[in-house]
C-alpha positions as CSV (number, residue, x, y, z in Angstrom):
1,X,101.7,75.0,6.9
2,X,104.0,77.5,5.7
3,X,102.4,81.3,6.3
4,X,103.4,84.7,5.5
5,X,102.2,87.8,7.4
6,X,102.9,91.1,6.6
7,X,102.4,94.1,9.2
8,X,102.8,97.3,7.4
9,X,103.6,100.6,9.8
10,X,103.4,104.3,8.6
11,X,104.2,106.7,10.8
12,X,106.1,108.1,13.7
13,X,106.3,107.1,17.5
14,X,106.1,110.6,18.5
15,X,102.7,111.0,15.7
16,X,101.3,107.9,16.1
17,X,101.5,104.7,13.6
18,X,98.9,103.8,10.6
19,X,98.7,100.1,10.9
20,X,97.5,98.0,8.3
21,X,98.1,93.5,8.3
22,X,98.1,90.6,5.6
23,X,97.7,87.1,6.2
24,X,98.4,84.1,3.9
25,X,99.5,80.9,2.7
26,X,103.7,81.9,1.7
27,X,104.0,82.4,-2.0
28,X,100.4,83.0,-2.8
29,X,98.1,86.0,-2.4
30,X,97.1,87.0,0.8
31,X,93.6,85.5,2.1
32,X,93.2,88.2,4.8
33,X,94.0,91.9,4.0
34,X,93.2,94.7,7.3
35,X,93.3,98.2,6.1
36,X,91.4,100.7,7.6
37,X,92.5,104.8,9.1
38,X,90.8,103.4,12.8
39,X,93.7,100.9,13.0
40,X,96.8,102.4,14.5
41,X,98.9,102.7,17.2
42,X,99.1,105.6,19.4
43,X,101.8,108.5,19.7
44,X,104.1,107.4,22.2
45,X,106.6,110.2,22.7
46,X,108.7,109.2,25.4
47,X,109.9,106.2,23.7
48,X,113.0,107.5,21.4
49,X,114.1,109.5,24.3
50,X,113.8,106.1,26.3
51,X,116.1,104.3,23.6
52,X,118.4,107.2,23.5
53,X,119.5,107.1,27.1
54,X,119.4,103.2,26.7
55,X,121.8,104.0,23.6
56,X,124.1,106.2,25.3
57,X,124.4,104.1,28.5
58,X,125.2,100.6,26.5
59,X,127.8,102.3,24.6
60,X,129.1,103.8,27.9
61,X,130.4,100.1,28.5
62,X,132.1,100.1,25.5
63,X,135.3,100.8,28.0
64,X,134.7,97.8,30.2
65,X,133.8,95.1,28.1
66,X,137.5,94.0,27.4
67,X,138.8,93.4,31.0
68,X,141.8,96.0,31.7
69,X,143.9,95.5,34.7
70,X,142.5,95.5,37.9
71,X,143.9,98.8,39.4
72,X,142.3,100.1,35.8
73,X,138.6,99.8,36.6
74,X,136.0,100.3,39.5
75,X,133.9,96.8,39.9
76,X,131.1,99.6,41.6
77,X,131.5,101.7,38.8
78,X,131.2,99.0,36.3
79,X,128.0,97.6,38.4
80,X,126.4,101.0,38.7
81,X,126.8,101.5,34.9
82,X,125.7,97.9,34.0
83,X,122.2,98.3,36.6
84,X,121.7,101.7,34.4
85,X,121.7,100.2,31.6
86,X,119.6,96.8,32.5
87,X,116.5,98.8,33.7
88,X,116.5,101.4,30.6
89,X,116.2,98.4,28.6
90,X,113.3,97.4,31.1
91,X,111.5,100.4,30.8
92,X,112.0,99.9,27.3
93,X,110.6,96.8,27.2
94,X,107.6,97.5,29.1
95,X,106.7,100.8,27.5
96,X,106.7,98.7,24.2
97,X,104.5,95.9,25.6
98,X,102.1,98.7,26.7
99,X,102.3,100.2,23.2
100,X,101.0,97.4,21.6
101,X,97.9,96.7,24.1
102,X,96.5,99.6,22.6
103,X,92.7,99.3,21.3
104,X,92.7,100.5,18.2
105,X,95.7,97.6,17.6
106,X,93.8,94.6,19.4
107,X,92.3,93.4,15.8
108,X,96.0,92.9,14.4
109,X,96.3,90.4,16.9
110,X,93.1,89.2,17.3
111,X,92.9,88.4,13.4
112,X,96.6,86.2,14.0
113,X,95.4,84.5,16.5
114,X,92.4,83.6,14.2
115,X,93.9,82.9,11.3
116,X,97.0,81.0,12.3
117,X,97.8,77.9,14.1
118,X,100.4,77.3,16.5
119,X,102.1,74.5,14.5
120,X,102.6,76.3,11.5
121,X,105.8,78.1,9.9
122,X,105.0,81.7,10.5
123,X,107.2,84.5,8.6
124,X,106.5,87.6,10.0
125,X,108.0,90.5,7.9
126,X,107.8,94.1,9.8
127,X,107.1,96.4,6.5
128,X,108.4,100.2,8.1
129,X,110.6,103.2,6.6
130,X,110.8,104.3,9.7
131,X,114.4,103.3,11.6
132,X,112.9,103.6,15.3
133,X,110.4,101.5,14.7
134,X,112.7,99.1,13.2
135,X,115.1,98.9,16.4
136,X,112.1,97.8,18.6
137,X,112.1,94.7,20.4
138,X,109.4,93.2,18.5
139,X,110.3,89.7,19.4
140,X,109.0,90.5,22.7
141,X,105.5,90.6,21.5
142,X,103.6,88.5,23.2
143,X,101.8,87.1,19.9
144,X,104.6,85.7,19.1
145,X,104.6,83.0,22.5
146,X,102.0,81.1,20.5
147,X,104.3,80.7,17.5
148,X,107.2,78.9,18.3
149,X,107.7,78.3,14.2
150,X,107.7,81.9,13.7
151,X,111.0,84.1,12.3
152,X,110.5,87.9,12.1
153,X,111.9,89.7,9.8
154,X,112.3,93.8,8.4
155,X,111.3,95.2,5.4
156,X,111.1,98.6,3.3
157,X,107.7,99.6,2.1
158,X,108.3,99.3,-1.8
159,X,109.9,95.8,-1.3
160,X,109.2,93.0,-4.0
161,X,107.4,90.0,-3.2
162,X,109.5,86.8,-3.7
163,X,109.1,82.9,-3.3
164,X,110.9,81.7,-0.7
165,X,113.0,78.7,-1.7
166,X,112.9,75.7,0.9
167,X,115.9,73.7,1.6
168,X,115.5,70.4,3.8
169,X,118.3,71.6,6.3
170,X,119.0,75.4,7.4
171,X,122.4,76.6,6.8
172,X,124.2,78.9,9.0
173,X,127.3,80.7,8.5
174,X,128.9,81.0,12.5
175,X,131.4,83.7,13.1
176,X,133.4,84.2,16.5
177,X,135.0,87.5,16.0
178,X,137.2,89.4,18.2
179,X,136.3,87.9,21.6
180,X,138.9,89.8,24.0
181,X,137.0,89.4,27.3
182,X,134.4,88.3,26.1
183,X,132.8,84.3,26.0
184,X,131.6,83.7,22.8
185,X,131.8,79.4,23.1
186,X,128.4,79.9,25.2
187,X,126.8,81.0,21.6
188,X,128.6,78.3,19.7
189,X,127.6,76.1,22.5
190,X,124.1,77.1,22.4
191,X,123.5,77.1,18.6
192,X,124.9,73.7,18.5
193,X,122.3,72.3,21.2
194,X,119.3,74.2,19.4
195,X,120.2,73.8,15.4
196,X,120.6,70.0,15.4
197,X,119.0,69.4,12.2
198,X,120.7,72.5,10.8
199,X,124.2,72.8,8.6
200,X,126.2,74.2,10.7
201,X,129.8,76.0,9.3
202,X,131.8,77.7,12.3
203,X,134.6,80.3,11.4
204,X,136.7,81.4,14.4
205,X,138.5,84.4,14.2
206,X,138.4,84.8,10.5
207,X,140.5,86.9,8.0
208,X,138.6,89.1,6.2
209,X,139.5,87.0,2.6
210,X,138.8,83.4,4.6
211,X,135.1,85.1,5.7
212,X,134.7,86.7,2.1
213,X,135.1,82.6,0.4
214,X,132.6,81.4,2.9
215,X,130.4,84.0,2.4
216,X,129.6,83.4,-1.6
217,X,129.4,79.7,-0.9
218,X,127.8,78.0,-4.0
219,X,125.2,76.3,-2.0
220,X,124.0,79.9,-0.4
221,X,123.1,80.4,3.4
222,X,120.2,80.9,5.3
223,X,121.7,82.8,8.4
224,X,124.6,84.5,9.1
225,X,125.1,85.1,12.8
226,X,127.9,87.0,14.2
227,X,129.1,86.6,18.0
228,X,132.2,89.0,19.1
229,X,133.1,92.4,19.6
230,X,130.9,95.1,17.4
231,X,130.4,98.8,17.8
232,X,128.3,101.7,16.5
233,X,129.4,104.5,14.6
234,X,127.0,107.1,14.0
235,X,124.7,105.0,12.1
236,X,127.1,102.2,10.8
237,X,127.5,98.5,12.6
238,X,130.7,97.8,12.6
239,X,131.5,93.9,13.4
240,X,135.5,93.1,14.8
241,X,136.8,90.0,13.3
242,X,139.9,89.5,14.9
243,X,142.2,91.7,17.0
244,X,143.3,93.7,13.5
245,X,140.3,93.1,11.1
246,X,137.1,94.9,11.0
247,X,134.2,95.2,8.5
248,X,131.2,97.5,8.0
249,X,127.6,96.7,7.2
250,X,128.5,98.1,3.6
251,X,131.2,95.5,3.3
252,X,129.1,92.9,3.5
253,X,126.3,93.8,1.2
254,X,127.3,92.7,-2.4
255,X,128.1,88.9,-0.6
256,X,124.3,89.3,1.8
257,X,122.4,90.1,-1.3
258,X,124.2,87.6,-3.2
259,X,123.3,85.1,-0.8
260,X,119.3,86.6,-0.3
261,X,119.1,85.4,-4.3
262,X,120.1,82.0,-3.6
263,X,117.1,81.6,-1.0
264,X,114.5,83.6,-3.2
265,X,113.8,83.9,-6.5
């Protein structure tokens, strides 16, 4: 059976999180609403400071990940930064697992593992203004170990409700971008080993133009996924196509929400 769950967070780490849950059949009303001011999670300060220094020490990389001559660069130094940045994204992890074993947060689970059985096609929409709580590692929740059909996905506060429309094979959109030190057939590898029964279309090293026809495809897609070099700047994603091409988030918007109307409506 095909659900729809919607968690809705208002708040702040650092102020604590108003919580409230919907549960459902996917295009209907929601049989199961939870809304009430005792269910929230707590304030958990440390956590953006956590994800900073996690931020600043994966971007310290940045200068290693496309191997330089060997007289160039410290395998110690590259260690020592790599170990750095492996347990930040530990602590991360298990700061946010301890988050969500909170009390006055057991019902949200409680009520999923209720009202949902492990067989069926779970999405899980994240409904949050709130850009730290976005960047989270929800997938690690460990709710989500008894739903192997489930997707999460993210979502503004005022969003519309839509019907999803149901195709009977997924289609993804592969692109191997810039891949300078880097192994990127391990993804294509892997994708092809776990999407069998999807459609899969595989663009390596693509020109902006060639990515730009793919991407308003007639026939729509259903995931784009994106292995190669990327960066942050400021605030922006910035994906590396090739050795000279390069496009933003906002470059690809018009062609995403193009395609987002072909699979609701």
């Amino acid at each position: 059976m095909k659900k729809l769950v919607v968690l809705k967070l208002d708040g702040q780490l650092g102020e604590g999180v108003r919580v409230s849950l919907e549960i459902g059949e996917d295009g209907l009303r929601p049989s199961v609403e939870l809304s009430d001011n005792q269910l929230r999670l707590p304030p958990i300060p440390t956590l953006p400071e956590i994800y900073q220094r996690w931020c600043r020490s994966y971007r310290s990389l940045d200068g290693h990940r496309i191997k330089p001559k060997k007289e160039q660069i410290s395998n110690v130094r590259f260690k020592s930064l790599k170990d750095e940045c492996e347990q930040l994204a530990d602590t991360i992890k298990q700061n946010f697992l301890n988050w969500l074993q909170a009390d006055s947060f057991r019902l949200i689970k409680e009520q999923c593992l209720i009202h949902l059985s492990p067989n069926d096609e779970v999405r899980f929409i994240i409904r949050t203004t709130d850009n730290q709580l976005r960047k989270l590692p929800w997938h690690l929740w460990d709710l989500f170990e008894y739903y192997p059909h489930a997707e999460i996905g993210f979502s503004c506060n005022t969003a519309q409700r839509f019907t999803r429309k149901y195709r009977p094979h997924v289609r993804i959109l592969i692109i191997l971008g810039n891949s300078d030190g880097i192994n990127v057939a391990d993804d294509e590898k892997l994708l092809k080993q776990y999407c069998k029964n999807a459609e899969l279309v595989v663009l390596v090293e693509p020109s902006p133009s060639e990515l730009n026809e793919y991407l308003w495809d007639e026939k729509g897609w259903d995931i784009l996924f994106f292995s190669g070099h990327s960066q942050t700047e400021e605030t922006k994603g910035r994906i590396f196509l090739n050795r000279n091409d390069s496009l933003t988030m906002e470059d690809l918007r018009e062609g995403l929400k193009r395609q987002l109307g072909r699979v609701y409506s």
